[in-house]
N, C-alpha and C positions, 0 to 999 in steps of 0.2 A: 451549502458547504458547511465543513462541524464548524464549530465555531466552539473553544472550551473554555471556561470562568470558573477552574479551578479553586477551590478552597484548601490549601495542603501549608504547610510549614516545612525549614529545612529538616532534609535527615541528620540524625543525633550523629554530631561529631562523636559519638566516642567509639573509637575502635572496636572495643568488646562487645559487639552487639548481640544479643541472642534475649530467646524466650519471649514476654513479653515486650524487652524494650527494641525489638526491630522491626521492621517497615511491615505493613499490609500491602500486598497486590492487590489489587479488584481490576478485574478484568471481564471482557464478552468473550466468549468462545464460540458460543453457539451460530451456528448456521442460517440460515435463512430468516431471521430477524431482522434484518437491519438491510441496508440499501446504502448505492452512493451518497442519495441525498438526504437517508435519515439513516444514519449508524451508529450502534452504542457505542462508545468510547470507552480504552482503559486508560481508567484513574489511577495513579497512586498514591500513596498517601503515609505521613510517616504515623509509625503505628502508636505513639503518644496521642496522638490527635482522635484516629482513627478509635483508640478505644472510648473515649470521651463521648463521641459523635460519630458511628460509622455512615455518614450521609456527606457525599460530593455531589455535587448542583452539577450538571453539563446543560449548557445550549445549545440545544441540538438545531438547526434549522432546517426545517423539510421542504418539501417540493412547493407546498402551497402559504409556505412564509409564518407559519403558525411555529410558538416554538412550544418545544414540550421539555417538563422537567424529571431526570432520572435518578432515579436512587444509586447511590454504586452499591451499596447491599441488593437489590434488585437484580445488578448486573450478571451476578455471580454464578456461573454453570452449578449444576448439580454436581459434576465431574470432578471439580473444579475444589480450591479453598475455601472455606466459609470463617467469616469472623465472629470469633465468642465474644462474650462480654469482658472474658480476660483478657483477650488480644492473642489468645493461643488460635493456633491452627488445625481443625480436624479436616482430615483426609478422606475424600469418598473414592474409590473406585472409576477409572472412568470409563465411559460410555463405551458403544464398540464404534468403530472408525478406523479411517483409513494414519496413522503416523507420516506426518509431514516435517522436512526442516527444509528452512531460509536461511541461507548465507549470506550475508550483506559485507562485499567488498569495500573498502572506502581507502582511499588516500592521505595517507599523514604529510605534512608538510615535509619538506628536504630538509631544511634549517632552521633549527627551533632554539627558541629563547630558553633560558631555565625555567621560568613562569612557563611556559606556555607546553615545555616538558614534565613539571606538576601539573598545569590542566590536564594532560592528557592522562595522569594516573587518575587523577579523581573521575576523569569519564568512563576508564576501563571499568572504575569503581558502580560507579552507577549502574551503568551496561550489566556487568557480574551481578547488580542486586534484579534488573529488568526493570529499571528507573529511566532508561536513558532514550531508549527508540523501541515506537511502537510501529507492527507492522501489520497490515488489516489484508488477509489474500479476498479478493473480490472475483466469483466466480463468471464465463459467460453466460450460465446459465440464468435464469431468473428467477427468483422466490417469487412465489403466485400472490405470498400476502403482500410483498412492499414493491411490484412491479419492477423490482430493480435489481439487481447481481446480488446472488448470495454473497452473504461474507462470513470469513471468520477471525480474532484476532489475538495478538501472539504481542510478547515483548520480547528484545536482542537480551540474552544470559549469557551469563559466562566471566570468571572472572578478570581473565585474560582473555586479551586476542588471540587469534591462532594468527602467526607468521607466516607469511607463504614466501613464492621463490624471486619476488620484487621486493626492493629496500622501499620502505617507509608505505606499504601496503599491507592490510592487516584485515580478518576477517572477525565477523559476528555470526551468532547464529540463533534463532528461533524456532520453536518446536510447538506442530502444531496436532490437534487431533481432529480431523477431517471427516466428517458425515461420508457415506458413503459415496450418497446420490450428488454430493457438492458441486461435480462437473469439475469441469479444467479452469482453473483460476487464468484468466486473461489480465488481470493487475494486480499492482501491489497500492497501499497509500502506504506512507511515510510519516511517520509523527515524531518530530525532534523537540525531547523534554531537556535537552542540555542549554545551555544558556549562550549559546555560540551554534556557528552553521560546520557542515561538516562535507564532504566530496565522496559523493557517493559512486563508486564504478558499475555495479551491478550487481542483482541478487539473482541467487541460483535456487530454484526448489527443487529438492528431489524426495521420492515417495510416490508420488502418481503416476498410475501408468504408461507408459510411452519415453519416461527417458526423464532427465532434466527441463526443467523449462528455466528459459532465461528472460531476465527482464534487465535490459542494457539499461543503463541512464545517464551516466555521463552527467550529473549534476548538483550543485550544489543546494543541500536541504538546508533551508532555514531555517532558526529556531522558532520553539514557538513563540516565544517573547517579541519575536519580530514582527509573524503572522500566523494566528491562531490554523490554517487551515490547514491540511494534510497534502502532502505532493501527489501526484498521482502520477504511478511510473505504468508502462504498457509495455506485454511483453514484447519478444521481437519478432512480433508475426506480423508484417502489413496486409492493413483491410482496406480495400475500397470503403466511404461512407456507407454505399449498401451492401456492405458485407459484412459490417460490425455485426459480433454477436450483442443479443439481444440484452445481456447481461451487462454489457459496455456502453450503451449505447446514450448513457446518461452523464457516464464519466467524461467519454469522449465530447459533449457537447461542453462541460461543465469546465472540463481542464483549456479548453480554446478562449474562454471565457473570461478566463482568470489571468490568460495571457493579455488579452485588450487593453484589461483595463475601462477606465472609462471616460477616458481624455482631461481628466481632472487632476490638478494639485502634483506637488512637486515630489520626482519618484525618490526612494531611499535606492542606497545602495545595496541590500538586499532583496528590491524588487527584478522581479522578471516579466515587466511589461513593457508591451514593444505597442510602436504609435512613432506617427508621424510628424514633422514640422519643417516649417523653414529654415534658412542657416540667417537667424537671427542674433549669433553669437558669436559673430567674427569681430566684432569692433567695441569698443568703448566710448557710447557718445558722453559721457563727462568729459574724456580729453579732446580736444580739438582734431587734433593729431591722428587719435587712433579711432574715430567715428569713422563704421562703417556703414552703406544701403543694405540691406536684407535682399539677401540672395533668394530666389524664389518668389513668384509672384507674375502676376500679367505686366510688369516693368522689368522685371530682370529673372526672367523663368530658371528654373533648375530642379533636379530631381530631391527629393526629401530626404529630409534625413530623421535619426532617432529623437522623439521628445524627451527631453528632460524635465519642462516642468516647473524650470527655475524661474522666478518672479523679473519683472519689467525692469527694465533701467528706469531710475528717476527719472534722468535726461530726456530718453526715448520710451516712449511706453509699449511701441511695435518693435522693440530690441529687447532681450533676451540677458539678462546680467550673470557676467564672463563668470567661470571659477579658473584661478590659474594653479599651475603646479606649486607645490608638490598635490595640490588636490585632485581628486579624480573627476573627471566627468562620467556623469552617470551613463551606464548602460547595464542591461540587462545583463541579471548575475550570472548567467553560465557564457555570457559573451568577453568576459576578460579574461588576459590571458592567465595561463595555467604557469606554476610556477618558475620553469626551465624556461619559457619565453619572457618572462617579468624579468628575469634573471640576465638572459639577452638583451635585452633591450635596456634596462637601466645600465649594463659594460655598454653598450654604443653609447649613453649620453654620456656616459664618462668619459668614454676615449672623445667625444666631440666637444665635451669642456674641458680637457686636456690639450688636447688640438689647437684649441682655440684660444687656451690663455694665455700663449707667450705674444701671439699678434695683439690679442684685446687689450695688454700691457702697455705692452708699444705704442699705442693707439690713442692710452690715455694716456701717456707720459709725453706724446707728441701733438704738438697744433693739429695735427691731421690723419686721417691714415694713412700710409705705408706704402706705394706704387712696388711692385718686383721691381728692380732698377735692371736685370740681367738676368739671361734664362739661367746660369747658376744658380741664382737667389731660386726658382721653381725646383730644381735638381735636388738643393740642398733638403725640399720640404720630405723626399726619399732616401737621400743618402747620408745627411748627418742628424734630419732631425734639428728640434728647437732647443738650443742649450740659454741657459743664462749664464753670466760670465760673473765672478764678481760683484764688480759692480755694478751688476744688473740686480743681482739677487739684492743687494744693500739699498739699491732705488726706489723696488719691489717694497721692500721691508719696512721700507720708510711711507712707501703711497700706500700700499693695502698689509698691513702691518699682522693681521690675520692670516692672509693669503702667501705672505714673504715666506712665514715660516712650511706652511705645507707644501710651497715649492721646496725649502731647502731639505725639509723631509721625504718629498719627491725626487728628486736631484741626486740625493745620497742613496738611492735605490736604485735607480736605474735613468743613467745619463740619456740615454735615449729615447725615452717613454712616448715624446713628441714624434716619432719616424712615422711616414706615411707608406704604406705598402706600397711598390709600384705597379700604376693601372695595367692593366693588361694589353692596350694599346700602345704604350711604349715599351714595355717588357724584350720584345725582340727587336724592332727596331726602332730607335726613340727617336726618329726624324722622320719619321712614317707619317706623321701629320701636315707634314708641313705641304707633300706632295698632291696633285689634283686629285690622282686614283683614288687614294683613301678617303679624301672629301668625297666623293659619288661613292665609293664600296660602304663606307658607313650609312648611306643611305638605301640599301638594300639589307645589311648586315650589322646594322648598329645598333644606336638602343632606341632609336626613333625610326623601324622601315616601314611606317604605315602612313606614312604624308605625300610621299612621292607616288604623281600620277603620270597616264602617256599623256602626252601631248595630240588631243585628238584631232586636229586639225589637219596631222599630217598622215596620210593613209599608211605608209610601210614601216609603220611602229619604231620608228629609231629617236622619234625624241623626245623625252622626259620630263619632268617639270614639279618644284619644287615649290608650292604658290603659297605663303604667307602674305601674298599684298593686302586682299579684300578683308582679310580676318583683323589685320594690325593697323591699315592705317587710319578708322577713325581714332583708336587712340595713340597716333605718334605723336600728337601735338601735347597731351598730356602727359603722355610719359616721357617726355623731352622735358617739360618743365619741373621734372623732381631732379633734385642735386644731385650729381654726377651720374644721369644717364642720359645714355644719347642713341636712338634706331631710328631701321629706315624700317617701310615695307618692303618686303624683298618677293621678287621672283626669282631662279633660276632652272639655267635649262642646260639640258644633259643629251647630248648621244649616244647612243648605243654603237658601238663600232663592229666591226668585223673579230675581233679578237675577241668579244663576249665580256668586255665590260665598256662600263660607262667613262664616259669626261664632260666634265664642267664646257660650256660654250662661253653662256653668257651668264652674267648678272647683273639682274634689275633691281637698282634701291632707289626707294620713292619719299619724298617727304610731304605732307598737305599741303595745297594750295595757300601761294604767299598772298599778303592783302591786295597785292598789285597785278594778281593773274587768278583763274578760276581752275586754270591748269594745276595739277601735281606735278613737284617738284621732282622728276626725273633723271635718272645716272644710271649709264648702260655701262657696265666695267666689262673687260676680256683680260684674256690669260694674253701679257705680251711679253717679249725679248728682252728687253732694255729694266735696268734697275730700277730705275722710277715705278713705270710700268708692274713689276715685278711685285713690289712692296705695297702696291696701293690693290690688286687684285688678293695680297693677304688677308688686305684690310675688309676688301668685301666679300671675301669667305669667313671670317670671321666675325663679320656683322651679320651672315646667313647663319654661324652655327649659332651665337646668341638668339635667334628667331626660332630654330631650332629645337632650343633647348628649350626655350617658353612654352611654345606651343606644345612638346612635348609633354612638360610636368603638370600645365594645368590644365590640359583637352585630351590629350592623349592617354595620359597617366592617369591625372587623378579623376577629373571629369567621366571620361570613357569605361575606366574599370572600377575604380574606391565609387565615386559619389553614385552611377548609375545601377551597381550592386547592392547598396541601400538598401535599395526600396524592395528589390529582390528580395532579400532575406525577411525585413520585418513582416513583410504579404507572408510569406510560407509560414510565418512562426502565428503569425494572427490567423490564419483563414486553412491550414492544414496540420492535422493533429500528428499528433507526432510516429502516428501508427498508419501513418496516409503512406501510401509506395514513393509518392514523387516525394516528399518530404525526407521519409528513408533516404532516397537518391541524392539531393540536393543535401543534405546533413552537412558530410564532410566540405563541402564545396563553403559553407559560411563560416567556419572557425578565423574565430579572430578581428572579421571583418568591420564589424561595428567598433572595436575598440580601439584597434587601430587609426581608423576615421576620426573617431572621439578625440584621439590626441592629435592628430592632423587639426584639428578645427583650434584645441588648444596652444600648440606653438607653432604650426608649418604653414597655414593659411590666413591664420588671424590679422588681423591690422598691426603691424608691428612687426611680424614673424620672419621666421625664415626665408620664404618663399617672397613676401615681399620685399626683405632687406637684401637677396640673394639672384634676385628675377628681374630683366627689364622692367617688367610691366609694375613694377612695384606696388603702391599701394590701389592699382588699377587689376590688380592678379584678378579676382572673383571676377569682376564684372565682364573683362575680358572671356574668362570661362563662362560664362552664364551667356553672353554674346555667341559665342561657339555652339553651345545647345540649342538656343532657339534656332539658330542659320542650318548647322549642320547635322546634330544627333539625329537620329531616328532607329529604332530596334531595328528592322527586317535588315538595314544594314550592317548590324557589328556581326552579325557571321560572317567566318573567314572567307567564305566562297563569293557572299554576295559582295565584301569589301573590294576583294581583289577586282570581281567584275566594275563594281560601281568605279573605282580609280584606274580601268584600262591596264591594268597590270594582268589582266585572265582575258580570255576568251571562252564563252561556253561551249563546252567539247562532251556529250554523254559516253563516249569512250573513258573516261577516264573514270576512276575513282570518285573524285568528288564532283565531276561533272564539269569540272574548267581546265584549263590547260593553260600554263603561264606564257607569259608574253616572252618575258626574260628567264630564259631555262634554271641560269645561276643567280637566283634571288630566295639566298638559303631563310631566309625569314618566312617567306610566300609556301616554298618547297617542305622547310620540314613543319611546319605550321598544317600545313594541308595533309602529314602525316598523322599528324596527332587530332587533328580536326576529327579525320578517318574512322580513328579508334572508337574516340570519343562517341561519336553519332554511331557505328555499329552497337558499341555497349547498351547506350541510348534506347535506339530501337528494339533490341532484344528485351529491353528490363520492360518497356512499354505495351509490346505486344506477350509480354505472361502477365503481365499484371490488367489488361485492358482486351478482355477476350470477347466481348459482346461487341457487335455492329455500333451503338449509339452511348458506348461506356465513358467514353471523354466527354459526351454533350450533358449526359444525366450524372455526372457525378459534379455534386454541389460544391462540395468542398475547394474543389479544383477550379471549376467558373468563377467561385464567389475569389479567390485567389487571383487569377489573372485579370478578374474584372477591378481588382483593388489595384493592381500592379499599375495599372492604365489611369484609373480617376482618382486614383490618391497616391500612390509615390510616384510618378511622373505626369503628376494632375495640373500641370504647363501647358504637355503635349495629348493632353486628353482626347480630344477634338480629331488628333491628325487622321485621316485617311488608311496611312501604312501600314497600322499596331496588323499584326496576323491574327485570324479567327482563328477560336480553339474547338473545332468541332471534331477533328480526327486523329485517329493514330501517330497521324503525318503529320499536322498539324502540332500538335504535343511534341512530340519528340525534336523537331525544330525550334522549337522554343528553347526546348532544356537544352539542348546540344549548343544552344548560342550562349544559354546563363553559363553551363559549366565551362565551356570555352573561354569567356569573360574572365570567368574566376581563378582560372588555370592557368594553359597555354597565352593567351592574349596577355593578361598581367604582367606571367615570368617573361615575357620576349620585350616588353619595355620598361621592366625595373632591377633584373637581376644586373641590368647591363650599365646603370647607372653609375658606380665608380668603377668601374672595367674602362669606361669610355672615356667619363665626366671627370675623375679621379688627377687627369693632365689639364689644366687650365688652357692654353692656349688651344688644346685640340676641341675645346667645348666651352667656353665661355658663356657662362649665365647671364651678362650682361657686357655692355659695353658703355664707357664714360666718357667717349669723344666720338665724333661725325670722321668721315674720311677728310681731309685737307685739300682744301683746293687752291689752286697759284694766286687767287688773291685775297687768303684766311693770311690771318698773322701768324697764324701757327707753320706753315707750308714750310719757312727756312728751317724751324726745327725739325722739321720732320726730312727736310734734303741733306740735312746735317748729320741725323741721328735716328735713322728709318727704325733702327730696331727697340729704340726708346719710345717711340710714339707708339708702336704698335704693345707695348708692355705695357704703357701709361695710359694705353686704351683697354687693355684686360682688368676685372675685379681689384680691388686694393689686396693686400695679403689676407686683409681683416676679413672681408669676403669670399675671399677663393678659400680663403683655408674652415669657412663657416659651412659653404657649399659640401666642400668635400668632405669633410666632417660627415655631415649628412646624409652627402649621396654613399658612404661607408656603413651607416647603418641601414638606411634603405635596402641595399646590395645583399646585407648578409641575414644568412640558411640562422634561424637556431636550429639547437641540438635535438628541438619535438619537433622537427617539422616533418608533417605529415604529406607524402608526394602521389603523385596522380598513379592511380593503379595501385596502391597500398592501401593496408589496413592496418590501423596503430595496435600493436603485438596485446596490447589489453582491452579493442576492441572486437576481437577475435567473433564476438556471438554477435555480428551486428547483423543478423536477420538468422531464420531456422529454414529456407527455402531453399533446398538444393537444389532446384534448379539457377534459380538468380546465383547461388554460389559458381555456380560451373560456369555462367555466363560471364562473372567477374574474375575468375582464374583466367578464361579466355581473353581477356579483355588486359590483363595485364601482362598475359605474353606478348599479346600485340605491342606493347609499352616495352616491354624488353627487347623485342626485335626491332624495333624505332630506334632503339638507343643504339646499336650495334648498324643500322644502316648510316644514321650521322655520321656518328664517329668514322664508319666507310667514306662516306662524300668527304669530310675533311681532310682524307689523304690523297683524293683526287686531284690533281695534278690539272686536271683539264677546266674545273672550278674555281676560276681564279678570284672569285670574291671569298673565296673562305681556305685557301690553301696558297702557299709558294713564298719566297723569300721573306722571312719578317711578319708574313701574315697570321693573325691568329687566327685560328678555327673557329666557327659559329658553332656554340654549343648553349648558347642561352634556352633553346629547345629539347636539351638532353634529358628524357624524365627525370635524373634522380640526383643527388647530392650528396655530398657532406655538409656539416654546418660552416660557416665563415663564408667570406664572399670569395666566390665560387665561380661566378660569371655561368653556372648552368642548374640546373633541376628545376621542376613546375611544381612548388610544392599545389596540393587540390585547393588552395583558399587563398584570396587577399591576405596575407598573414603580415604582411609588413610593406 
């Protein structure tokens, strides 16, 4: 790889530069000299220096580790400038050749500092002298002397950018003079001489016959101060391993290389190496408190996640030492998000520390936290919002004297700023929760329909079953004993009736065996007549939707799609080159995914966090989920079709489409899931079979084994061992795979998180937690609660401080930014992401199917006859609808975990 040890000094501030007092280029032009792994380098050099000593040192390193030393006088084309001893420039004539230019698209920031508005003249500046970015075209052909891809190499000129017809996008360009025989440049390297990184979109060459060639990149170049080495971009032609031209074939090993890394020392944030680890940074064993066990391992299995790198806790030396906000956790540099999503995301924590600070107030001005006293108090968190009064603001002013005044600075802007949108579940009828129907229709059509199985015991498929027992109760006795939580394990069971939907029968809530029985503690509750009766079956659908809700965020949600996506991503970016087909394919599918995680580990899942101050299972969250992996995950399962089979919700039917046939016709999660499943796997197969035309292409192509063999023995290196994992030896084979990742990272995600404050966003309809047991006639609680049924039942919901933390939350979880990229689209400036018309026509095909999806939903919700997602009060299931606006939305898939 180059490696460069410049000798240069700044260029002469002074403006007037000419004759001898301005800069010397030295540059390679020439063709067939040089190789990926031994390439001359241009140097520049200011021309003070340069008349003194026209000699730059470069370390060059080559294939056999030997370094050799080069003249930049040496460097210099015939063609080309040559340097006098005055420092004047004579002109030769140049050679005959083919005229080439490169445009290099890049990205300027949205909003920029003043500083940072001067940096950017002084780079136009540099750029305009060819000081700034150097561009090396590397052909697929091969020079016979250095076995490796001709090259030739160019600087970005110009004094100005050229503006194009995107705000804050701006072009460069390089001008090359091209040997005949050169061949067709298959890459480009990248060399940033500016002293900061830059977002490169793509460069275009044109000059060579046949058209344009584009080379997409999508990425941020380093400088060189950071890392002496050259990026390597490829155009957008995918090769199978054995189809790389010969000329590539060095690059392509060399660029996979550089992504590994080599599991050593802790990364910068301008690296882009991807590696694997434990979640060994969930806790702080200095504090008592917030020590956590390491997730992953033959004790508490789980799939891997991104290394960092970061040194041992003193404490713990197998723990991982935390960084917390405002700092970043590292992940690879093209994996954070891009600036309209930064942007996004930093408004939700705002609106969710806004949200949260008139409770938090409260909180600490009070012995305690805060009980809703009345569903008004819930009401009011939509329709008046959090005001401070007076003398609230004055108490304020007086406790957090900093804070007093940015409220009263807040206040006087806009009195309402605390309003919480109304969820979508109460929006048309806001007593719709309270009834049985909707308790069962959320669980076909909510934001959790992938828990509820048949009940197989009973042959004529009518009843259902909702089973958190075996998952929760070894830890109810722990998670009982944290302050103010209180669950059972629950079963319930559901019929199917004649009418085409479901109702609640029974509910089974369990507690662990007392010291005086071996027995579990057992409670069968029904739906009854009488008031007593009435109020205490609240209470145990209530204690169901908190189990609900658990099971959902950390198995369902984050477990099943964030943490088991992982491993997926890091395998593709270490083990297939970025010019691999499946890697093309899978691209869009990983935006965002690792950084998102990253800050999940920082505030949502940590010891202390969110999710534990927020979740029954509190400071038991992880392990809980790690419990769920070993017992239940397994790959061949999370496709749609084999799910639905595995939990008795399908039947296998080869008439159909996907091959199953639902049990429950109106189970709009199951139905339009299995439409987009559809697409999905035709796209799939079509991209597999143009790309995989030999008999034994998926077995002999390296790249791809050595890929899904990492998938299995080191990001879900738990489950290594198991039986299930699918071989990859065929068409069929392959295309099942991808069609379960992209599914995962799509359709599967959106249908359990867009739906989170749609659903979650009403506290009583979903309660994260509960802080009292049901009452029984000889609790001391019992007269209060014969007294005052509707106060127990509130005083059993989240404090404010917590409902209103949750919903905060699950508010930013919910919402689309404004980049979000949706299934079936192409981001309007990724336009050139491949040159193969045929895969083009296959994905135009692919996203009409996506457009005629959207138009059958939105059919079925007017249906009348679909009583789970149409009729009085009902909202429509549209968490399936491909596509969006931004804000929470309650529908589109965007292609990636993005939030």
């Amino acid at each position: 790889m180059l490696s460069l040890k410049p000798t240069t000094t700044p260029l002469n501030n002074n403006p007037n530069i000419s004759g001898d007092r301005s800069f010397s280029s030295i540059s390679t032009a020439t063709a067939g000299k040089d190789g990926d792994l031994r390439r001359k380098t241009r140097v520049a050099v200011s021309g003070s220096k340069l008349r003194r000593r026209g000699s730059v040192r470069a370390a060059i390193s080559s294939g056999d580790n030997k370094t050799e030393t080069v003249s930049s006088n040496s460097s210099v084309p015939a063609h080309q400038s040559e340097d006098n001893s005055n420092g004047s420039l004579k002109k030769k004539k140049p050679s005959k050749g083919i005229e080439v230019r490169a445009v290099m698209t890049i990205r300027k920031k949205m909003k920029e500092k003043l500083a940072e508005k001067m940096e950017d003249q002084w780079e136009f500046f540099v750029n305009g002298i060819g000081q700034g970015i150097q561009i090396q075209l590397i052909s697929e052909e091969v020079d016979p002397v250095t076995n490796s891809g001709k090259s030739i190499q160019s600087s970005v000129r110009g004094w100005l950018p050229k503006p194009t017809n995107h705000l804050h996008i701006v072009e460069f360009a390089a001008n090359f003079i091209v040997p005949k025989d050169f061949g067709c440049p298959g890459a480009v390297l990248v060399t940033n001489l500016h002293g900061k990184e830059f977002y490169l979109l793509e460069i275009v060459i044109r000059g060579f016959d046949g058209g344009p060639i584009f080379f997409l990149a999508n990425t941020w170049i380093h400088s060189r101060n950071d890392n002496p080495e050259s990026r390597i971009i490829f155009k957008n032609q995918a090769y199978l391993p054995s189809q790389t031209p010969a000329g590539l074939k060095d690059l392509r090993r060399e660029d996979l290389l550089s992504i590994r890394g080599n599991g050593k020392g802790q990364r910068k944030l301008h690296d882009r190496i991807y590696d694997y680890d434990v979640y060994n940074d969930l806790g702080k064993p200095e504090n008592k408190d917030l020590a956590r066990p390491v997730i992953g391992g033959e004790k508490r299995p789980y799939p891997r996640r991104c290394r960092t790198g970061r040194p041992p806790s003193k404490s713990d030396p197998l723990s991982e030492t935390r960084i917390e906000k405002p700092h970043p956790v590292y992940v690879p540099r093209d994996e954070t998000f891009e600036e309209i999503k930064q942007n996004t995301f930093s408004a939700g924590r705002l609106k969710a520390l806004l949200h949260n600070l008139i409770p938090s107030i409260a909180a600490s001005l009070s012995s305690s936290d805060i009980s809703f006293n009345c569903f008004t108090d819930i009401d009011k968190l939509y329709n008046d919002g959090f005001f401070l009064k007076d003398e609230d603001q004055n108490e304020v002013s007086f406790t957090f004297p900093v804070m007093g005044k940015f409220m009263k600075q807040v206040m006087s802007v806009q009195e309402r700023l605390f309003k919480y949108d109304v969820p979508a579940v109460i929006r048309r009828d806001r007593f719709s929760w309270l009834r049985d129907n909707e308790f069962a229709r959320q669980c076909l059509a909510g934001v959790n329909p992938v828990s509820i199985e048949l009940l197989k015991a009973i042959e004529d498929k009518k009843l259902f079953i909702l089973d958190y027992h075996d998952m929760l109760l070894p830890f109810i006795e722990r998670m009982n004993s944290l302050p103010g939580r209180k669950a059972y394990a629950s079963r319930t069971v559901f019929f199917y009736t004649k009418s085409g939907v479901l109702k609640p029968l029974v509910i089974e809530l369990s507690l662990p065996p007392s010291s005086s029985s071996l027995e579990s503690n057992k409670t069968v509750y029904t739906h009854g007549h009488d008031a007593t009766t009435h109020w205490i079956w609240k209470l145990a659908k209530a204690h169901v939707c908190s189990n609900d809700a658990g099971v959902h965020q950390l198995v369902n949600h984050w477990l099943r799609t964030h943490a088991c996506m992982e491993p997926y991503i890091i395998a593709t970016h270490r083990q297939l080159s970025s010019m691999h087909p499946v890697y093309v394919l899978l691209h869009p599918h990983m935006r965002y995914t690792l950084e998102i995680n990253a800050l999940a580990r920082q505030s949502l899942i940590n010891g202390g966090g969110i999710i534990e101050a927020s979740f029954s299972p509190g400071k038991y969250a992880m392990e809980l989920s790690s419990a769920a992996y070993e017992s239940q995950w397994r790959f061949d399962m999370e496709a749609l079709p084999a799910d639905l089979l595995r939990r008795g919700m399908a039947v296998e039917d080869p008439s159909m489409p996907c091959g199953v046939k639902l049990v429950i016709e109106d189970y709009p999660y199951a139905a339009d899931g299995l439409l987009v499943w559809s697409a999905i796997k035709e796209w799939v197969e079509s991209y597999v079979e143009h790309h995989y035309v030999e008999p034994n292409s998926v077995r002999t192509d390296v790249e791809l084994q050595a890929w899904w063999d990492e998938i299995k023995n080191k990001g879900h290196y738990d489950k290594r061992n198991e039986p299930w994992w699918p071989k990859l030896e065929t068409k069929q084979d392959l295309s099942g795979v991808l069609t379960t990742i992209i599914w995962i990272a799509s359709g599967q995600h959106a249908a359990i998180n867009f739906g989170q404050y749609p659903f979650g966003g009403y506290v009583p309809n979903r309660p994260t937690l509960l802080r009292k047991l049901i009452p029984h006639e000889d609790d001391t609680d019992y007269e209060k609660f014969m007294l005052n049924p509707q106060r127990t039942f509130l005083s059993s919901l989240p404090t404010q401080l917590q409902a209103t933390k949750v919903m905060a939350v699950q508010d930013t979880l919910s919402t689309h930014s404004a980049d979000e990229e949706y299934l079936g689209q192409v981001n309007p400036l990724h336009t050139h992401w491949t040159n193969d018309q045929i895969i083009l026509k296959i994905f135009s095909k692919y996203s009409a199917q996506l457009e005629e999806i959207d138009k059958i939903i939105n059919k079925r919700n007017k249906d009348n006859r679909l009583k789970n997602r149409s009729g009085a009060g009902v909202p429509p299931y549209e968490l399936l609808l491909p596509t969006s606006g931004p804000g929470v939305t309650g529908r589109g898939i965007p292609n990636s975990i993005s939030i």
